[in-house]
C-alpha positions as CSV (number, residue, x, y, z in Angstrom):
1,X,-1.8,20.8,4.0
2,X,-2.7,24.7,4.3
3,X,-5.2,25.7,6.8
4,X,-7.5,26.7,4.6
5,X,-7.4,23.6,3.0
6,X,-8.2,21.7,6.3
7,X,-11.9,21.0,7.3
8,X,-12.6,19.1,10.1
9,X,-16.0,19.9,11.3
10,X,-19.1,20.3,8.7
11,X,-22.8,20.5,9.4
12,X,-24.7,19.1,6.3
13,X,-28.9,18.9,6.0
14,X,-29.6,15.4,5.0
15,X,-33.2,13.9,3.5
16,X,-34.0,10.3,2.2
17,X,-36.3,9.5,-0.6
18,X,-39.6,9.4,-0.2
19,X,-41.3,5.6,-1.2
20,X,-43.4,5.6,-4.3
21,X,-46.9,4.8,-4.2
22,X,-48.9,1.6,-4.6
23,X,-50.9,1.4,-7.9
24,X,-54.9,0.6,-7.7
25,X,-55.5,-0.7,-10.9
26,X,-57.7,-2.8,-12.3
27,X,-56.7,-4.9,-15.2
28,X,-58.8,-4.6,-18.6
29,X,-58.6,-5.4,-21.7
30,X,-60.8,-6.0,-25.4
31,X,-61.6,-9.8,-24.1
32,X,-61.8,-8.9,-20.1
33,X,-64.1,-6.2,-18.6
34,X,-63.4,-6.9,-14.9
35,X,-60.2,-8.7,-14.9
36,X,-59.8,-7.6,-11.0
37,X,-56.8,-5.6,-9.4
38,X,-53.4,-5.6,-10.5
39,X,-51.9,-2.8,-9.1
40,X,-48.1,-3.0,-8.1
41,X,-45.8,-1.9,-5.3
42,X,-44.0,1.2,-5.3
43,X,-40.3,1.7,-4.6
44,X,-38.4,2.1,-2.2
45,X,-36.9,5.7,-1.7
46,X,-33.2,6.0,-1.7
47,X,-30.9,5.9,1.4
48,X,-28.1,8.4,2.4
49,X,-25.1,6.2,3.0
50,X,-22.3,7.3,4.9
51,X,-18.9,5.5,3.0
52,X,-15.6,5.2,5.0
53,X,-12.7,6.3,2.0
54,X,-9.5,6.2,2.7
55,X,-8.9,8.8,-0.2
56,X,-9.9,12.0,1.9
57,X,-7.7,13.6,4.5
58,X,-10.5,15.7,5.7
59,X,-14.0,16.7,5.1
60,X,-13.4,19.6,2.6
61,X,-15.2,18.1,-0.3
62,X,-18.6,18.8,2.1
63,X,-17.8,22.4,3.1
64,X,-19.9,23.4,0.0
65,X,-22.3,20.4,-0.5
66,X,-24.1,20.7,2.4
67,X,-27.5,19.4,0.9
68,X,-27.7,15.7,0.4
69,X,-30.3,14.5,-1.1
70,X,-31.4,11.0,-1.7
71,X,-33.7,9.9,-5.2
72,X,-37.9,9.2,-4.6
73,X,-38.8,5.8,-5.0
74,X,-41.2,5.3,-8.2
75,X,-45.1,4.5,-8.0
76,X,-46.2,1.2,-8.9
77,X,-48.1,0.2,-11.9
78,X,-50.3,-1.9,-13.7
79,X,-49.5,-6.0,-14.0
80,X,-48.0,-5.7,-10.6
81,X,-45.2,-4.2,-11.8
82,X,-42.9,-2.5,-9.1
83,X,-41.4,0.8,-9.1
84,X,-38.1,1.2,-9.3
85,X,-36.0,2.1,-6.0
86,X,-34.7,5.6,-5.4
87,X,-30.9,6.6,-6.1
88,X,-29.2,6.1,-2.6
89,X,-26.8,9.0,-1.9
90,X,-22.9,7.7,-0.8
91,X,-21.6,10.6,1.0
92,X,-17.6,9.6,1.1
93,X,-15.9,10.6,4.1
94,X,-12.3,10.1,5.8
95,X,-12.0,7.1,8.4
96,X,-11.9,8.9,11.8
97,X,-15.0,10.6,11.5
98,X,-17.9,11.1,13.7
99,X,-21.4,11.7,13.4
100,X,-23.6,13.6,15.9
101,X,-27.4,14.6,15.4
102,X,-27.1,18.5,14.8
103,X,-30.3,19.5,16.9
104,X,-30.1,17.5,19.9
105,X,-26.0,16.9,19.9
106,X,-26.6,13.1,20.3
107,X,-23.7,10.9,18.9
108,X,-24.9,8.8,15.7
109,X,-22.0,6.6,14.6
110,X,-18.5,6.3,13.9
111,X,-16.6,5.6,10.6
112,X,-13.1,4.2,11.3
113,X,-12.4,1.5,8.3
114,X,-11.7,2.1,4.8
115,X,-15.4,0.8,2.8
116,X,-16.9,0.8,6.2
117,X,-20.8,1.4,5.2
118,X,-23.6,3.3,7.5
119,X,-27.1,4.1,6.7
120,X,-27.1,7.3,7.9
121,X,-31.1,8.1,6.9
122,X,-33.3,5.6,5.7
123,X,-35.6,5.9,2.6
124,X,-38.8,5.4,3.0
125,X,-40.6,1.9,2.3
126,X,-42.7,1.8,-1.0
127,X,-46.7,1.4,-0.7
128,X,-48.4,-1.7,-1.7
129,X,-50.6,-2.0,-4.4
130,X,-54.2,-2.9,-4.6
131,X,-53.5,-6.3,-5.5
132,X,-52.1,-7.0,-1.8
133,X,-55.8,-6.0,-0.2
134,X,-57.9,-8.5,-2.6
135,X,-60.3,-11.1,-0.5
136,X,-63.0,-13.4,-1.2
137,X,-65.4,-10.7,0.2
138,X,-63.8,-7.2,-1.5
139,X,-62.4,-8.8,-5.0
140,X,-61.6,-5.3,-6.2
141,X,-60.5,-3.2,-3.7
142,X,-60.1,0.4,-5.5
143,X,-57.5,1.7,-2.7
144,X,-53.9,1.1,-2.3
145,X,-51.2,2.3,0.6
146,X,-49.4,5.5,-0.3
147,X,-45.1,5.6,0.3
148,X,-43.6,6.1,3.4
149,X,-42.7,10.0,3.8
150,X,-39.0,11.3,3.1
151,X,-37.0,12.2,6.2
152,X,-35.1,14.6,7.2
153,X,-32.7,15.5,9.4
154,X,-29.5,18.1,9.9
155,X,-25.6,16.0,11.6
156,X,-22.2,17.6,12.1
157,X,-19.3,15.5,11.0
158,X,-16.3,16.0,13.3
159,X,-13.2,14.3,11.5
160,X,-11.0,12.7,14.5
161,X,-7.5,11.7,12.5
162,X,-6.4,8.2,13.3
163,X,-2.5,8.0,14.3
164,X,-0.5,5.9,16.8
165,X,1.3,8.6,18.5
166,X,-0.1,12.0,19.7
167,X,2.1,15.0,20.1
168,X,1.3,17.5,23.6
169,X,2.6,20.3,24.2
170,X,2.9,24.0,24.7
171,X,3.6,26.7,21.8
172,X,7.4,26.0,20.3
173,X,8.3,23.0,22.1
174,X,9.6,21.2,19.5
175,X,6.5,19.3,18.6
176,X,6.5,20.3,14.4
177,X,10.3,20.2,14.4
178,X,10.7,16.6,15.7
179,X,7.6,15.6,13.1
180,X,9.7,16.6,10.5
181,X,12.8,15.2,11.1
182,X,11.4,11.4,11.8
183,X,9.2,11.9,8.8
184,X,8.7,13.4,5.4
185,X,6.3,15.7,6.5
186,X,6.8,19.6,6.2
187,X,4.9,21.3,8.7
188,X,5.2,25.3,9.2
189,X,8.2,26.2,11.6
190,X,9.3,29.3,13.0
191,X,10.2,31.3,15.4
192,X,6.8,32.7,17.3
193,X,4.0,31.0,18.9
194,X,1.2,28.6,17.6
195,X,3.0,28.3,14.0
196,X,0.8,25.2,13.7
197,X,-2.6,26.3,13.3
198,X,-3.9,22.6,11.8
199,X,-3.1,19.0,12.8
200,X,-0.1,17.8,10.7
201,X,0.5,13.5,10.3
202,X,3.2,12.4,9.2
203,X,4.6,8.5,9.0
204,X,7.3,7.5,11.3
205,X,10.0,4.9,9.7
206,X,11.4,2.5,11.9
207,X,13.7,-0.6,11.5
208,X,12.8,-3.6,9.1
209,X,10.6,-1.2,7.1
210,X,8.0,-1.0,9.7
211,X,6.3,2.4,10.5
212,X,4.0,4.3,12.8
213,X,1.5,7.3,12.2
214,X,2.8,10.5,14.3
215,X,0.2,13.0,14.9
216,X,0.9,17.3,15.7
217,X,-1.7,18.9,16.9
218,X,-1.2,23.2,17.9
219,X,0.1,24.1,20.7
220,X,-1.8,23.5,24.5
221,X,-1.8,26.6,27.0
222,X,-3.1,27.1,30.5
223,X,-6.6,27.9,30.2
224,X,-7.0,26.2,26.8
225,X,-9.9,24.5,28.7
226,X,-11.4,27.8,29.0
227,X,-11.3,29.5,25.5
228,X,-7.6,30.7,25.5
229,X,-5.1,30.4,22.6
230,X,-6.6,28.2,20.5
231,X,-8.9,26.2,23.0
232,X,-9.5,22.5,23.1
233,X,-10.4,22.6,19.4
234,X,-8.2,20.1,18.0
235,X,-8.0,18.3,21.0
236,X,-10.5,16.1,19.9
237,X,-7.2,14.8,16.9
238,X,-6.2,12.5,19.7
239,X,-8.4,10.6,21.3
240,X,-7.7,7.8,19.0
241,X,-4.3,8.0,19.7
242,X,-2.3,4.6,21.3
243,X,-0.1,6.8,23.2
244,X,0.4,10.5,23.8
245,X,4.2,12.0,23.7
246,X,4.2,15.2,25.8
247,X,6.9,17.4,25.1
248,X,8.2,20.2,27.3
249,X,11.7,22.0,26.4
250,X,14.8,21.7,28.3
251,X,14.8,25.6,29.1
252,X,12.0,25.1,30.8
253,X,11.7,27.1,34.8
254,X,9.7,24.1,36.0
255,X,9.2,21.2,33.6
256,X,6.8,19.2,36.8
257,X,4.7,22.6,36.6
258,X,4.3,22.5,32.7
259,X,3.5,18.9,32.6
260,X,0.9,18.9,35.4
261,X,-0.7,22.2,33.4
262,X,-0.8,19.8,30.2
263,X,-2.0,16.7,32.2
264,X,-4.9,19.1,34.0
265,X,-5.9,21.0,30.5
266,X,-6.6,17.3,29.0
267,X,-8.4,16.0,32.2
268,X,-10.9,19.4,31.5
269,X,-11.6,18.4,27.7
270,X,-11.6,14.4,28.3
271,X,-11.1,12.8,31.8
272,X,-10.7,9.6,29.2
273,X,-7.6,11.0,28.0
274,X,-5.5,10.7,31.9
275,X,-5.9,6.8,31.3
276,X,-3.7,6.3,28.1
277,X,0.1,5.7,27.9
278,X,2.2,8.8,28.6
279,X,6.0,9.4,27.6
280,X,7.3,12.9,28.4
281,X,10.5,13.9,26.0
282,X,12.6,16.8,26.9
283,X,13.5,18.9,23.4
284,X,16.2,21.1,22.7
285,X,18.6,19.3,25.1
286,X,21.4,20.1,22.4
287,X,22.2,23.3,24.4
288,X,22.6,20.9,28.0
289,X,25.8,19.2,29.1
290,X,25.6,16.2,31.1
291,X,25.8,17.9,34.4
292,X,22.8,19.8,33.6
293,X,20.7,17.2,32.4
294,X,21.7,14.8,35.7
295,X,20.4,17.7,37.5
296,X,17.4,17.9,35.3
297,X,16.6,14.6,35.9
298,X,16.0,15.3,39.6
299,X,13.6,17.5,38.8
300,X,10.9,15.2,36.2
301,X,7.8,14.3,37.3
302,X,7.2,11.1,38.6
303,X,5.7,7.3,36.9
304,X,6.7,8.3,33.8
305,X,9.3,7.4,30.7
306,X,11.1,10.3,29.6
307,X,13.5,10.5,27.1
308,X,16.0,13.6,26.0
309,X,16.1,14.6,22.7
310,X,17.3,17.3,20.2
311,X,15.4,17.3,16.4
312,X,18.4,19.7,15.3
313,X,21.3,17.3,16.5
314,X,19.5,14.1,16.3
315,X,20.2,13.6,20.0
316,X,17.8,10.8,21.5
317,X,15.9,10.4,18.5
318,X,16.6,6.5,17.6
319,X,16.0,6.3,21.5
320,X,13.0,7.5,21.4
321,X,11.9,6.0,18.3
322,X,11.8,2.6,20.2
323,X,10.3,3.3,23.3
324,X,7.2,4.7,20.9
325,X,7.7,1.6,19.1
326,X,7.6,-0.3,22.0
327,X,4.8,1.2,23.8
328,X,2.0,1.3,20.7
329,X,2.8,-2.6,20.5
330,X,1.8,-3.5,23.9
331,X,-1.9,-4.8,23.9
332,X,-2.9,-2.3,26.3
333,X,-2.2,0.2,24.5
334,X,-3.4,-1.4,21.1
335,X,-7.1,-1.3,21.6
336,X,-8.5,2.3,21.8
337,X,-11.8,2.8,22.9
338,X,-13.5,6.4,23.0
339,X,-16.9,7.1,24.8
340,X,-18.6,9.9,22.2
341,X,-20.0,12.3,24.5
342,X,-23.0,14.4,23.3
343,X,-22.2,17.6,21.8
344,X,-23.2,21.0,23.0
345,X,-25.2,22.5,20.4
346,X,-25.4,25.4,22.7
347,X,-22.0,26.3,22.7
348,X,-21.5,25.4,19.2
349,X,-23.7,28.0,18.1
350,X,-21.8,30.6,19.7
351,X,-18.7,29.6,17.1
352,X,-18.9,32.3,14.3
353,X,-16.4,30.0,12.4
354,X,-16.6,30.1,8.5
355,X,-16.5,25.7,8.8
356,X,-18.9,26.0,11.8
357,X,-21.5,28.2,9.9
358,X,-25.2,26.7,11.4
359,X,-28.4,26.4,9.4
360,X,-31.7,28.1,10.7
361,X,-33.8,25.4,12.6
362,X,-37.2,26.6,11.1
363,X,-35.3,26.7,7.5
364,X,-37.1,23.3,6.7
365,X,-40.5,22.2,7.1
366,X,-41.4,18.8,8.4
367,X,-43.2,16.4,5.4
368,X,-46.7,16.2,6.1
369,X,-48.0,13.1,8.1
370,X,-49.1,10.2,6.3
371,X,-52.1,9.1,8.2
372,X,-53.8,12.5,6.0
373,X,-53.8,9.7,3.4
374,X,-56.9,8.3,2.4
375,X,-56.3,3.8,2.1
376,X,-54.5,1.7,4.0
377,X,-51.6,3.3,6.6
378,X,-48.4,1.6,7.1
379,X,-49.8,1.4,11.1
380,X,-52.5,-0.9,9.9
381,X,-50.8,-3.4,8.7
């Protein structure tokens, strides 16, 4: 998918409908003159729904629909009759994604199944009519409650791609190579650093028609943690993850060094992320005999599978391919559980990102209280 193409973080401004008002009618007709009240409930307003679809990749279809607006419930009417409810709003997004509260960074929910249904904003309740407030001592009461107000209220959507296996590493390691040759995706390759600008997924086949979900993320540096290269951005891609495959080339000066700088730039962004199940593979080991890779071996950090491989020769692929296999079917490893920090607005701001783009905070004003209302107030009841 082209970068420009990939959208994983959109801020929208969201408001609910507003409930329709109760009715204080009073029924007459030729044959009655005081037939007493009849007035009827208003509607509710609509919701705005937040729909799990496993039909979006990413969040692009919001990068210019950033107003969602939800229908106003009708007022009631005479013979009790209701108002209808207000159009709820289905905003469709890709399973993975996660909702924070744009002003005060607080996490909101989660989407991860396909049809998975949240009420992001609730519409607000119809009033009752006069015909609710009748009694033996006020038989015509001439007031009625007026709809609950609309609300409002501005979230950022972070998409975080679901996939079994993670790929770490630094700039041309081999990471969008290897994806390519275990699966049918194409991702950018070349010759210079951070060719990958996006995530890239691509499906894994593996014996007896079973498959995994392989996710490349751009490339990590030292000091990623602290602005450089591309940051921590996409970081964020595999939390979800079963299992993270680092992946450090066999030319590497000090492969101990490179992992620990990986290892330390994932503590920075996520302690959460030191807890799940490493495997380090060594890439371009097509250029090593096996003198050199016996001495290698001396040399790997400690506590942790590692497997050679070489995506041009095919060298340690099938290898590999099963100790992934093997690792994302343990239960340990099958249940992934992410603590949603709160965001920093703060530093958000800062971004000057056309996808990041932020909305004024005094662009919209609040809907006025209801207690102005003259009747009955919801609080009264």
């Amino acid at each position: 998918m082209a970068s420009s193409n990939f959208v994983d973080y959109v801020k929208i401004f969201c408001r609910s409908g507003k409930g329709g008002a109760g009715s204080k009618h009073l029924y007459r007709d030729k044959l009655t003159q005081k037939g007493g009240p009849d007035g009827g409930d208003g509607g509710r307003g609509g919701h705005v729904i937040l729909r799990g679809s496993k039909n979006h990749w990413t969040l692009i279809h919001l990068k210019y629909a950033r107003h969602i607006y939800a229908g106003d419930g009708g007022d009631g009417s005479q013979s009790r009759s209701f108002g209808k409810e207000g159009e709820d709003r289905v905003i469709e997004v890709p399973c993975g994604t996660v909702v924070y509260d744009a002003e005060t960074g607080e996490f909101i929910c989660d989407i991860t199944h396909d049809g998975e249904e949240v009420i992001l904003i609730k519409g607000g309740r119809g009033g009752q009519g006069n015909w609710h407030f009748r009694t033996a001592t006020n038989q015509t009461p001439r007031f009625a409650q007026p709809g609950e107000p609309s609300i409002e209220k501005t979230v950022i959507l972070q998409l975080k791609v679901l996939a079994d296996v993670g790929l770490v590493g630094f700039p041309n390691a081999g990471k969008s190579t290897l994806l390519s040759v275990v699966s049918a995706a194409k991702p950018e390759i070349a010759d210079y650093p951070f060719t990958t600008l996006v995530p890239n997924l691509g499906i894994v086949s593996y014996r007896g028609n079973k498959s995994f979900v392989m996710a490349d993320i751009p490339g990590i540096i030292e000091g990623a943690s602290e602005g450089r290269g591309l940051g921590l951005r996409f970081l964020r891609h595999i939390e979800r993850n079963s299992i993270l495959l680092f992946m450090i080339p066999a030319d590497t000066a000090d492969v101990t060094h490179e992992y620990n700088v990986l290892l330390n730039e994932l503590k920075q962004y996520n302690p959460e992320l030191i807890d799940k199940q490493r495997i380090l593979a060594i890439t371009k080991c097509d250029m090593l005999d096996e003198e050199l890779i016996a001495a290698l071996k001396k040399e790997l950090p400690k506590g942790i599978e590692t497997v050679f491989i070489s995506s041009v020769s095919g060298m340690g692929i099938t290898e590999l391919k099963d100790l992934i296999w093997t690792e994302i079917n343990k239960e340990s490893n099958k249940i992934v559980e992410i603590t949603h920090r709160p965001m920093q607005i703060v530093a958000l701001d800062d971004k000057s990102d056309e996808d990041e783009e932020m909305f004024e905070d005094d662009f919209y004003e609040e809907d006025d209280d209801i207690s102005k209302y003259k009747g009955i107030g919801w609080d009264e009841l």
